[in-house]
Each structure stands twice: as structure tokens, then as C-alpha cells.
DRENFI-98543 format. One record per residue (C-alpha): x, y, z; residue number from 1; residue in one letter. Coordinates in steps of 0.1 Angstrom, whole numbers, plus 5000, padded with zeros to 4 digits. Example, Ala and Ser with C-alpha at 12.3 -4.5 7.8 and 13.67 -1.06 7.14 Angstrom:
2
<lolo xx="5123" yy="4955" zz="5078" k="1" r="A"/>
<lolo xx="5137" yy="4989" zz="5071" k="2" r="S"/>
end
This chain:
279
<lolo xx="5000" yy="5000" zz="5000" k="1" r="X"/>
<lolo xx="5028" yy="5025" zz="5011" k="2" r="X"/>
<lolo xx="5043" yy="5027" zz="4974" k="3" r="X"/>
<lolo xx="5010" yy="5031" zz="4961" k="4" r="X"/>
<lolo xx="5007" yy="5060" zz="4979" k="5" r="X"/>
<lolo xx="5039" yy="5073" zz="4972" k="6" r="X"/>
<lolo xx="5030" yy="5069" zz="4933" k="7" r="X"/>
<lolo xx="4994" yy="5088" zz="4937" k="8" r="X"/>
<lolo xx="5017" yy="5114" zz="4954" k="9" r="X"/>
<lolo xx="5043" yy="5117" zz="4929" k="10" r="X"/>
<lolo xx="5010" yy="5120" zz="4903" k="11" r="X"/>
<lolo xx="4996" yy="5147" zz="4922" k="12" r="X"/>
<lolo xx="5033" yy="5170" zz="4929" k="13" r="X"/>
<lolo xx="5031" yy="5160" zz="4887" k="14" r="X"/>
<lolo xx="4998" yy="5177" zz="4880" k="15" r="X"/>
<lolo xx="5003" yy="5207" zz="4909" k="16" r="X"/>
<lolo xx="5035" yy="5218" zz="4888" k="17" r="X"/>
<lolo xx="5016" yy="5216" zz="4855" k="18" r="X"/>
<lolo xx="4985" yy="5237" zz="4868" k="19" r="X"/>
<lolo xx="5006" yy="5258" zz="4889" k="20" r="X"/>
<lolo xx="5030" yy="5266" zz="4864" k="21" r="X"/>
<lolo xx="5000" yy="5276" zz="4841" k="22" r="X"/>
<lolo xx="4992" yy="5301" zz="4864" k="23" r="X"/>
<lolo xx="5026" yy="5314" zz="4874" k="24" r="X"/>
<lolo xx="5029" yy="5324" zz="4839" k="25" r="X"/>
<lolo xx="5002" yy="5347" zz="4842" k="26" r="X"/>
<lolo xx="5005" yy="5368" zz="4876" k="27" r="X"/>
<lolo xx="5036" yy="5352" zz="4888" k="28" r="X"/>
<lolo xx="5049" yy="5320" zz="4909" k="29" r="X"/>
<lolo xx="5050" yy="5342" zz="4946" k="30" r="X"/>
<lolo xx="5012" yy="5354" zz="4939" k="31" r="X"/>
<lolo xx="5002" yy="5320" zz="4931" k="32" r="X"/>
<lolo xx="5015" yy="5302" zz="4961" k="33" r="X"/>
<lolo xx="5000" yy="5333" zz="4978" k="34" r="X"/>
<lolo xx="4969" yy="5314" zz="4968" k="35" r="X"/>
<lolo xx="4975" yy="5281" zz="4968" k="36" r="X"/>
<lolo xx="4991" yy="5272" zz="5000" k="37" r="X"/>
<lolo xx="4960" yy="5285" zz="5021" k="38" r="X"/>
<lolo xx="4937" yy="5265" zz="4999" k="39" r="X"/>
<lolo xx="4958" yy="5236" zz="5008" k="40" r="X"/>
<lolo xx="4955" yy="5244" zz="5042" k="41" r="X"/>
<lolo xx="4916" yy="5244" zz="5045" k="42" r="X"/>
<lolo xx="4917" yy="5211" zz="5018" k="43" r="X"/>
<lolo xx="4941" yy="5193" zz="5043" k="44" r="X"/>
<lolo xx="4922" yy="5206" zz="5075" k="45" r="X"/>
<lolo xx="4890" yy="5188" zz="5062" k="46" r="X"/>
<lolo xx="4907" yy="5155" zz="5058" k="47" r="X"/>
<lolo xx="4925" yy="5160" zz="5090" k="48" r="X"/>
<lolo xx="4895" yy="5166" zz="5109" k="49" r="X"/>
<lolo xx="4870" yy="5141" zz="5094" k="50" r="X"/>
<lolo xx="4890" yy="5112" zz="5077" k="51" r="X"/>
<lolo xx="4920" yy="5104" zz="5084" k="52" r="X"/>
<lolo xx="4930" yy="5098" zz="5122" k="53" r="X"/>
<lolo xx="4957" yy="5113" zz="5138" k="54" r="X"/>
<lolo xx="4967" yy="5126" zz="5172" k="55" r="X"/>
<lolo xx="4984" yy="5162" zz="5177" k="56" r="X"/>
<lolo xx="5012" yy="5160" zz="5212" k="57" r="X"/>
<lolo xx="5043" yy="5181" zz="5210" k="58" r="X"/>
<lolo xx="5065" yy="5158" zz="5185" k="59" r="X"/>
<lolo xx="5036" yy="5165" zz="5163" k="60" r="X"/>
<lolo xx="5036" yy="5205" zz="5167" k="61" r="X"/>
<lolo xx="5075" yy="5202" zz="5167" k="62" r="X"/>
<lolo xx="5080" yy="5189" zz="5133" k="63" r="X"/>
<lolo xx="5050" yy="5206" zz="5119" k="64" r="X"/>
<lolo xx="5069" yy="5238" zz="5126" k="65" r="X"/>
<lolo xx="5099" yy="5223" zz="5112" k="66" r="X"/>
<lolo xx="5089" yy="5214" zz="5078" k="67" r="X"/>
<lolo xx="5066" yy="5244" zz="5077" k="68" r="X"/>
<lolo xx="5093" yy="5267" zz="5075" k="69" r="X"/>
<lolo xx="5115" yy="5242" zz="5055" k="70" r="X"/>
<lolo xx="5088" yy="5243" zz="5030" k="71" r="X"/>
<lolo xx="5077" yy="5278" zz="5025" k="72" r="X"/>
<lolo xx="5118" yy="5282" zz="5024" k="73" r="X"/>
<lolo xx="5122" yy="5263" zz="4993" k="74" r="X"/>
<lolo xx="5104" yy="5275" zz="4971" k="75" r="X"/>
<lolo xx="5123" yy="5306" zz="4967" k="76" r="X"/>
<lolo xx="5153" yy="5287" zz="4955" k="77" r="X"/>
<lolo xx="5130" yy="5268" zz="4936" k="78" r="X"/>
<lolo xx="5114" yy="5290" zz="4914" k="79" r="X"/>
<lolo xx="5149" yy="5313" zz="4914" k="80" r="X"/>
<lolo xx="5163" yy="5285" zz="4896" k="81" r="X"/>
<lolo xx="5136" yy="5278" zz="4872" k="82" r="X"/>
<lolo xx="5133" yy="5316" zz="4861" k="83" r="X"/>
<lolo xx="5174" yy="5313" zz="4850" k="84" r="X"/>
<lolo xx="5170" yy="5273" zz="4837" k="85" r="X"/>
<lolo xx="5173" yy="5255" zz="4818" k="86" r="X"/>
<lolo xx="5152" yy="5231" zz="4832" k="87" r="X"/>
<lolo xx="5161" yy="5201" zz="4815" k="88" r="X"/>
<lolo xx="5190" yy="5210" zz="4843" k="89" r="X"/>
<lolo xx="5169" yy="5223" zz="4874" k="90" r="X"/>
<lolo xx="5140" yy="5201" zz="4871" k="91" r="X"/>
<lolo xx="5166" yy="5169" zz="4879" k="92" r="X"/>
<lolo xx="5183" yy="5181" zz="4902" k="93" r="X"/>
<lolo xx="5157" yy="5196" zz="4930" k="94" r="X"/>
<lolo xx="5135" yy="5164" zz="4921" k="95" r="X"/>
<lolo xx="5169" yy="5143" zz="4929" k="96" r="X"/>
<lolo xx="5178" yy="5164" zz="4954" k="97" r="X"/>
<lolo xx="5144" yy="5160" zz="4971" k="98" r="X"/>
<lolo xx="5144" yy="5122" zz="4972" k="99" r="X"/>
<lolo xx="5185" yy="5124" zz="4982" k="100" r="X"/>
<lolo xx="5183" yy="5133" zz="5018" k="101" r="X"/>
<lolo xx="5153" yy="5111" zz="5026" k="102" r="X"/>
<lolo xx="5171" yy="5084" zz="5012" k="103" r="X"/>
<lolo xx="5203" yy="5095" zz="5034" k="104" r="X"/>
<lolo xx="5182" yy="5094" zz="5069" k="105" r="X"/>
<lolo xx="5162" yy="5062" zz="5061" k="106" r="X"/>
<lolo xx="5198" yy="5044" zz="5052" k="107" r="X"/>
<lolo xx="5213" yy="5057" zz="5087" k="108" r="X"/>
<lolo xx="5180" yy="5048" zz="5105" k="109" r="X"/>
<lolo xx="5186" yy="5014" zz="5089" k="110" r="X"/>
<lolo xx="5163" yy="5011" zz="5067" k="111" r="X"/>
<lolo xx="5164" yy="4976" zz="5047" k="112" r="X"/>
<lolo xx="5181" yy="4983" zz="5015" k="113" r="X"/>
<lolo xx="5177" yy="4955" zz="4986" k="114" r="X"/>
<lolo xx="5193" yy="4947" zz="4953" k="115" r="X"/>
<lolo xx="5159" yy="4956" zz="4935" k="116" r="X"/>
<lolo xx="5153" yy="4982" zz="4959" k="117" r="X"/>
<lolo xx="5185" yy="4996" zz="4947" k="118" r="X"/>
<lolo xx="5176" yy="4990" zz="4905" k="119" r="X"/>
<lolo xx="5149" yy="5008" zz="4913" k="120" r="X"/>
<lolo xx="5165" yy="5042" zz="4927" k="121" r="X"/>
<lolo xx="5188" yy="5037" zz="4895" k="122" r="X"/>
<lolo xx="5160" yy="5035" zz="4874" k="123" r="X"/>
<lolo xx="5142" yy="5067" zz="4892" k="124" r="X"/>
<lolo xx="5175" yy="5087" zz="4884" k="125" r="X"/>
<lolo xx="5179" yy="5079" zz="4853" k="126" r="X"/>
<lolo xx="5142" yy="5083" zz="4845" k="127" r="X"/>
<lolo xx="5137" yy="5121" zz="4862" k="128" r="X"/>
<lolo xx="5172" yy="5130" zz="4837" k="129" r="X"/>
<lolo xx="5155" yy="5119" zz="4811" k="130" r="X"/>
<lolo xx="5119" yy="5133" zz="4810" k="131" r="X"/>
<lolo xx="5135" yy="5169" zz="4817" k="132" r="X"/>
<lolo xx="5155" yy="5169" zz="4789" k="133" r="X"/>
<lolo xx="5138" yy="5200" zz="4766" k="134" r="X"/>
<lolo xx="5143" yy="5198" zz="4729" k="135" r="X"/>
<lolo xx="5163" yy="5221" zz="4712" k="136" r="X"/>
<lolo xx="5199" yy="5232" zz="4713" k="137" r="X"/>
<lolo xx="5215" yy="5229" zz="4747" k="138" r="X"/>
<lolo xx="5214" yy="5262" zz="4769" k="139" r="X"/>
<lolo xx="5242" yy="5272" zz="4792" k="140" r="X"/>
<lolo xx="5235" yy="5269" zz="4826" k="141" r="X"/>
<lolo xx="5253" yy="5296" zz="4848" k="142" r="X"/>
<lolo xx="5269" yy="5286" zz="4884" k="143" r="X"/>
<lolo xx="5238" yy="5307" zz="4901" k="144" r="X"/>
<lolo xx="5211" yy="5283" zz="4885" k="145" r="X"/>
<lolo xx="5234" yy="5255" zz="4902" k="146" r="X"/>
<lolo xx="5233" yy="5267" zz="4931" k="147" r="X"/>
<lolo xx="5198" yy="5276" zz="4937" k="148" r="X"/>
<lolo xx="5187" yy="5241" zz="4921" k="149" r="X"/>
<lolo xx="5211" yy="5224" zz="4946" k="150" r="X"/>
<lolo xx="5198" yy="5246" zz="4977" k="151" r="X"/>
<lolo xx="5158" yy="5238" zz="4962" k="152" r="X"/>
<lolo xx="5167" yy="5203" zz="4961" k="153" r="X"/>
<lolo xx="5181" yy="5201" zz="4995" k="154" r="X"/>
<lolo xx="5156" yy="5225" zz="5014" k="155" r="X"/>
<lolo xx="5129" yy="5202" zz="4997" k="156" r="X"/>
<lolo xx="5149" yy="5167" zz="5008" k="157" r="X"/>
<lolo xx="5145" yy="5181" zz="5042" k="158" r="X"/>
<lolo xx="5112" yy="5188" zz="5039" k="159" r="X"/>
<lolo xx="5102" yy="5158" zz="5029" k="160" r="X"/>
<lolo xx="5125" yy="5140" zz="5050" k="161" r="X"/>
<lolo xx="5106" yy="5161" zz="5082" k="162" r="X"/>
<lolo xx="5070" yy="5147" zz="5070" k="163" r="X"/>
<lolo xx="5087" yy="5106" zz="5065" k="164" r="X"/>
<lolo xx="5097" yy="5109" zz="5102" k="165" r="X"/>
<lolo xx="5073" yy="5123" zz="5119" k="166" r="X"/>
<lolo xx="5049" yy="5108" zz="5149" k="167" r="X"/>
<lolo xx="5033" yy="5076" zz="5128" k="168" r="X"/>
<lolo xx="4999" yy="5084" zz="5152" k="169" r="X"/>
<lolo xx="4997" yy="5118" zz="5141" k="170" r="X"/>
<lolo xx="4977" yy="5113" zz="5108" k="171" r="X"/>
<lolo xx="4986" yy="5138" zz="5082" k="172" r="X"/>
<lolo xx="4984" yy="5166" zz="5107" k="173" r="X"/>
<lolo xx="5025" yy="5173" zz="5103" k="174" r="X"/>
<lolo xx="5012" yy="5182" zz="5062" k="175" r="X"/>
<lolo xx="4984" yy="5200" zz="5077" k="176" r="X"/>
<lolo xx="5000" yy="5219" zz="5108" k="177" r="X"/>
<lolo xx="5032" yy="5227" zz="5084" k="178" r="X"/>
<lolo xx="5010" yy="5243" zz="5060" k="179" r="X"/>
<lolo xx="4995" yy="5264" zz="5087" k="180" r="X"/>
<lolo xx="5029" yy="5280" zz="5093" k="181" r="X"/>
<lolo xx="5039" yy="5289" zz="5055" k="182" r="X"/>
<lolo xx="5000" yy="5300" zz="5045" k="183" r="X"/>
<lolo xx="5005" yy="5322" zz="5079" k="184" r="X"/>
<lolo xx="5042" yy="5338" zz="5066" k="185" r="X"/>
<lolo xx="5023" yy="5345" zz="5028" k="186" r="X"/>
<lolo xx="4991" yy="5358" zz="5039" k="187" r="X"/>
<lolo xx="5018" yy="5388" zz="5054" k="188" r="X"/>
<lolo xx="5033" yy="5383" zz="5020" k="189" r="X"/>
<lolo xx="5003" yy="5386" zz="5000" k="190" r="X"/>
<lolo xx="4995" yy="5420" zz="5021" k="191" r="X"/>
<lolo xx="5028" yy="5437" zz="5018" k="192" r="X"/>
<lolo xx="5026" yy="5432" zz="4974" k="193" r="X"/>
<lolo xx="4993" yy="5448" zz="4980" k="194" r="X"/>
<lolo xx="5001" yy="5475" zz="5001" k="195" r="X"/>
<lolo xx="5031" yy="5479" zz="4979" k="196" r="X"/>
<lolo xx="5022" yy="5480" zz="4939" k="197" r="X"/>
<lolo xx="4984" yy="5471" zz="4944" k="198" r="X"/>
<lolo xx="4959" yy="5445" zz="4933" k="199" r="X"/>
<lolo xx="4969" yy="5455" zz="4893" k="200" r="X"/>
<lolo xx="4993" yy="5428" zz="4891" k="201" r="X"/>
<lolo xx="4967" yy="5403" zz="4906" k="202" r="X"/>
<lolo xx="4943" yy="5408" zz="4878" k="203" r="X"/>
<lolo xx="4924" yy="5387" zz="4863" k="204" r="X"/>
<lolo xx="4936" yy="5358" zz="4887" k="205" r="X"/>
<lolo xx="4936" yy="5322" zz="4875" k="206" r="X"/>
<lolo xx="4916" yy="5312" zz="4903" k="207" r="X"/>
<lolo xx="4906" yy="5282" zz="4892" k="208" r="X"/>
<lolo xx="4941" yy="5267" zz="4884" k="209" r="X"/>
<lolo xx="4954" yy="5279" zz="4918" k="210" r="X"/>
<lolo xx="4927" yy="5265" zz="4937" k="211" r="X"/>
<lolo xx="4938" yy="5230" zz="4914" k="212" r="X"/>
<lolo xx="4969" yy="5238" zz="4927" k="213" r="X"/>
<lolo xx="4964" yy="5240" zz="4963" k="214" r="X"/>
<lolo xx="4943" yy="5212" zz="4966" k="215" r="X"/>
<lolo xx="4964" yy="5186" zz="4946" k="216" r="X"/>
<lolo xx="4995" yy="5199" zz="4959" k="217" r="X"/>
<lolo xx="4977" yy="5193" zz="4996" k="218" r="X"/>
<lolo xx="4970" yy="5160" zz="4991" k="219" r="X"/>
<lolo xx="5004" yy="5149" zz="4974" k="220" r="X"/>
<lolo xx="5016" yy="5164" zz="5009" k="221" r="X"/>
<lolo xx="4993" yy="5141" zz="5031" k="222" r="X"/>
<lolo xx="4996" yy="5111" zz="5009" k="223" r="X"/>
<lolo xx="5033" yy="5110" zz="5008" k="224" r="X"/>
<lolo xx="5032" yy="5112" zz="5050" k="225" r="X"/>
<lolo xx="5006" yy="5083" zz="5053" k="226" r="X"/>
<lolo xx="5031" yy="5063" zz="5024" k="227" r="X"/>
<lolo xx="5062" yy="5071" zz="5049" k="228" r="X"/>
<lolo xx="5042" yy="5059" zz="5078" k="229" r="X"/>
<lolo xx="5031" yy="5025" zz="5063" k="230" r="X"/>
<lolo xx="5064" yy="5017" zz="5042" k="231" r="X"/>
<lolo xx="5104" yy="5026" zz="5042" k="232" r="X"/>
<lolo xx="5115" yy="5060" zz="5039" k="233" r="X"/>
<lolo xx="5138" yy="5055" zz="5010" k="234" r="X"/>
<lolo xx="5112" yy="5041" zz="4986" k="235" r="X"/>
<lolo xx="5086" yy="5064" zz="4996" k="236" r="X"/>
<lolo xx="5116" yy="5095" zz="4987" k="237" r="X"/>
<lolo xx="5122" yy="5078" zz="4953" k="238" r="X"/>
<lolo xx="5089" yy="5071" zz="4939" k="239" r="X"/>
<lolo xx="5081" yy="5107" zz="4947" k="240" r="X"/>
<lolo xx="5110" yy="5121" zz="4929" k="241" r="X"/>
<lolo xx="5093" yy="5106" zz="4899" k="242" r="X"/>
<lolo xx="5064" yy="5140" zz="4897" k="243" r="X"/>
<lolo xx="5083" yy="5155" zz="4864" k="244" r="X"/>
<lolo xx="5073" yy="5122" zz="4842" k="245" r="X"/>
<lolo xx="5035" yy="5134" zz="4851" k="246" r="X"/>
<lolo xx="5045" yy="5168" zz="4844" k="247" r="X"/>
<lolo xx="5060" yy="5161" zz="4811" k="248" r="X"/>
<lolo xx="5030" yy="5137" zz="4803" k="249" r="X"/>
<lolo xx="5000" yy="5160" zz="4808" k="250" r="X"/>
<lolo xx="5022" yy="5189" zz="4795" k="251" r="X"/>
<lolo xx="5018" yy="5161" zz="4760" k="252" r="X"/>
<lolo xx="4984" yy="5150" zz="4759" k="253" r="X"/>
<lolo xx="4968" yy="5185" zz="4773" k="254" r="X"/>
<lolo xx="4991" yy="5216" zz="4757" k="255" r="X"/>
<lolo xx="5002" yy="5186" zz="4726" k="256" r="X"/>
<lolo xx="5039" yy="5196" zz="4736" k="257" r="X"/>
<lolo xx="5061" yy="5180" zz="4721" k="258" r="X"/>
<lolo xx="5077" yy="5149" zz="4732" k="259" r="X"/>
<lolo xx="5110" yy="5138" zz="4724" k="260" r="X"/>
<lolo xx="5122" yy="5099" zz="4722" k="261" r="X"/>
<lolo xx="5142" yy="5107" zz="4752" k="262" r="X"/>
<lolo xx="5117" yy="5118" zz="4775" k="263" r="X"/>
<lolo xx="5094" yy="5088" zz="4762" k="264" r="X"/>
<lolo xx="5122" yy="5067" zz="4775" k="265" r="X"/>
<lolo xx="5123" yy="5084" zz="4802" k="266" r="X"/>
<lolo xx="5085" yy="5082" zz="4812" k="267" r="X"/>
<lolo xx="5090" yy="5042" zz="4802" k="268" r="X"/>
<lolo xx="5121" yy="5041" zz="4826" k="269" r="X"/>
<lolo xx="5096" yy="5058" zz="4852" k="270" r="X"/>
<lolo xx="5070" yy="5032" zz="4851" k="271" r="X"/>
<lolo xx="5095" yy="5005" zz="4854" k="272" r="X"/>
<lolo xx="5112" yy="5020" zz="4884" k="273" r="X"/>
<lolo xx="5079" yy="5027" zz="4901" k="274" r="X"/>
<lolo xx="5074" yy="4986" zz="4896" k="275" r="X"/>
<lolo xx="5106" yy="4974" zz="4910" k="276" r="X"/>
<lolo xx="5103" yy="5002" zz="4939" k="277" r="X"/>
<lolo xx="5068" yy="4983" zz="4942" k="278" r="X"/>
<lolo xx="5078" yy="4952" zz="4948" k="279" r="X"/>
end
């Protein structure tokens, strides 16, 4: 069941970035999550409070803070890196970089660690180069790119690394409490761009893609903490790292984007890394 989870998780992260990068290209990524993360919040509060079980104590409120602030944090990294590209370049790394330090903690928490297991994370690498390799002549990446994709990568690794270790009795109130704190720090966001340059740049708001947004990106959230509760840590990390083959395949069959043979390998290298992490 746990990588079953993990997979409708890594689906979900796949369809957030396509309908959240929809709407980030018309007002912007920051007035986006401005939206989306409280709509997560109140998505997440509903299936907190009425179906799944879960019990809040301090380890609970601990880590909630934790991976709130861990999470709001990388995004700016995140969508730095994305606005220099390429992203045949960034995409790979932050997803890689997100399933890395999970990976990490569940080997030194000794986690088991078997020869499929192991085919499998080669397979998820391999997979995640692959489907974000963007047609076209090469682009030059500079050193700040880098280093923001390395930093989004690692901020998110840590992030998800807080939600796969947290209380298994609290539920998916770590996801829920964590995006208490970050909706709490952008609400003050989303009032100082007001007070600053006005509700112009808001308008007309894709309200319906952000509220797409929020609620998948909520529930990829919650999912990926149950997964981490009911399986290892490591497999949960790596099937999740797999979101940019959804990306890339909805960006195909919805905008009719072009895909290369590469990235179909890729998306064929996905499903059979998803299997072997499976079994």
C-alpha cells in the first residue's frame, strides 16, 4: 500500500507543477502560492478533521513547525532557479535532490536496502534526467542556477525527510500543521505586494488553476506522509521524485507539447522504476 501511495503522490506533485505553472505564467509564481498554499491548508484541514485519524502532542507540533518553515523556504530557491533554467537542468536536480536526503536518513535509521530496491532508485534517476531533457539546442546553465537548484533540492529533501519521520499516530496533521505555518508567513506576504504595487498585478487571477493547485498539491503532501508511515522512507523518497514524468505527460496530451524519444524513454524508465520500487 505504502508505494502506492507514494505513486498517487508523485502523480499529484506532477499535476500541481503543471496547473501551477499555468498560472505562474500569468500573475507570477509568489502570487500564486500566495493562493494556493492556504487552499491547501483548508483542503488538508477537512481530511484531517473528518477522515484520516491522527493525534496532535508536542512531537507533532515540533515537526509541523519544522517542515513548515523548511517548506515555504524552498520555494524561493525553487522557482529562482527555474526563472534562469534551463530546466532540463533544474528540474533533475531539485526532484533528485528532494528524494537524496530522505534516502540518506532512512539508510542511517537502517532502513532495509535491497538489490531491486537499489535498481529501482537507479532507474528513478535515470528516469527524472531523462523526461526533463527540453528539445532544442543545449542552453548554458550559469553557476547561480546551480546553486539555487542544489539549495531547492536540498531544502525540499529536508522537507520531505521532516513529513517521513514524523509521529506515525499523528495522521497527516505534520502536512496540515506545516501548512498552517507557510500559509501564515504568505498571507503577510500577500498583504505587503498589496500595500506595495496594488491589486493590478493580481488581475484577472487564474483562480481556478490555483485552487487546482492547492488542493492537489495538499493532498500529494498528506499522501506522501501516510506512504512514509506504512512503508520505508527510502522508497517512499524515490517514487516521489518521479512528479516530472506526470508533468512532462499531461504537458503532451493537454498543451500537445512536444515529446521527444528521450523523454518517452524516460516516462517508460519511470513506470519501470515505480514497479521494482513496488515490489
Amino acid at each position: 500500500m505504502s508505494p502506492l501511495l507514494a505513486l498517487v503522490s508523485s502523480l499529484c506533485w506532477g499535476l500541481a507543477d503543471f496547473t501551477g505553472g499555468m498560472a505562474a505564467r500569468r500573475v507570477g509564481a509568489l502570487r500564486v502560492v500566495c493562493i494556493t498554499y492556504p487552499v491547501g491548508l483548508v483542503f488538508l484541514l477537512i481530511l484531517a478533521l473528518t477522515i484520516v485519524p491522527g493525534t496532535i502532542d508536542a512531537d507533532t507540533l515540533r515537526w509541523s513547525a519544522f517542515v513548515g518553515v523548511f517548506g515555504l523556504a524552498a520555494m524561493f530557491p525553487l522557482y529562482g532557479a527555474l526563472a534562469l533554467g534551463p530546466m532540463g537542468i533544474v528540474s533533475p536536480l531539485t526532484a533528485l535532490g528532494g528524494a537524496l536526503v530522505p534516502v540518506v536518513v532512512g539508510i542511517v535509521r537502517g532502513e532495509t536496502v535491497t538489490a531491486l530496491t537499489v535498481g529501482g532508485m537507479i532507474l528513478a534517476i535515470a528516469a527524472v534526467i531523462l523526461v526533463s531533457r527540453e528539445p532544442g539546442p543545449h542552453r548554458r546553465v550559469t553557476p547561480r542556477a546551480l546553486v539555487l537548484s542544489a539549495a531547492a533540492g536540498l531544502l525540499i529533501g529536508i522537507y520531505l525527510t521532516g513529513i517521513g519521520v514524523a509521529p506515525e499516530t499523528s495522521g497527516i496533521w505534520v502536512a496540515t500543521l506545516g501548512r498552517a505555518v507557510g500559509s501564515g508567513i504568505l498571507v503577510v506576504v500577500a498583504i505587503v505586494l498589496i500595500a506595495r504595487k496594488g491589486t493590478a498585478s493580481w488581475r484577472p487571477f487564474p483562480w481556478k488553476l490555483a485552487v487546482v493547485t492547492g488542493v492537489v498539491d495538499a493532498l500529494a503532501n498528506g499522501l506522501f506522509q501516510l506512504a512514509a508511515q506504512q512503508g520505508e522512507l527510502i522508497v517512499v523518497a524515490v517514487i516521489g521524485c518521479l512528479y516530472p514524468a506526470a508533468t512532462l505527460l499531461l504537458a503532451h496530451w493537454l498543451l500537445k507539447e512536444r515529446m521527444s524519444k528521450i523523454q518517452g524513454a524516460g516516462v517508460v524508465l519511470a513506470l519501470g522504476a515505480a514497479i521494482a520500487l513496488s515490489v
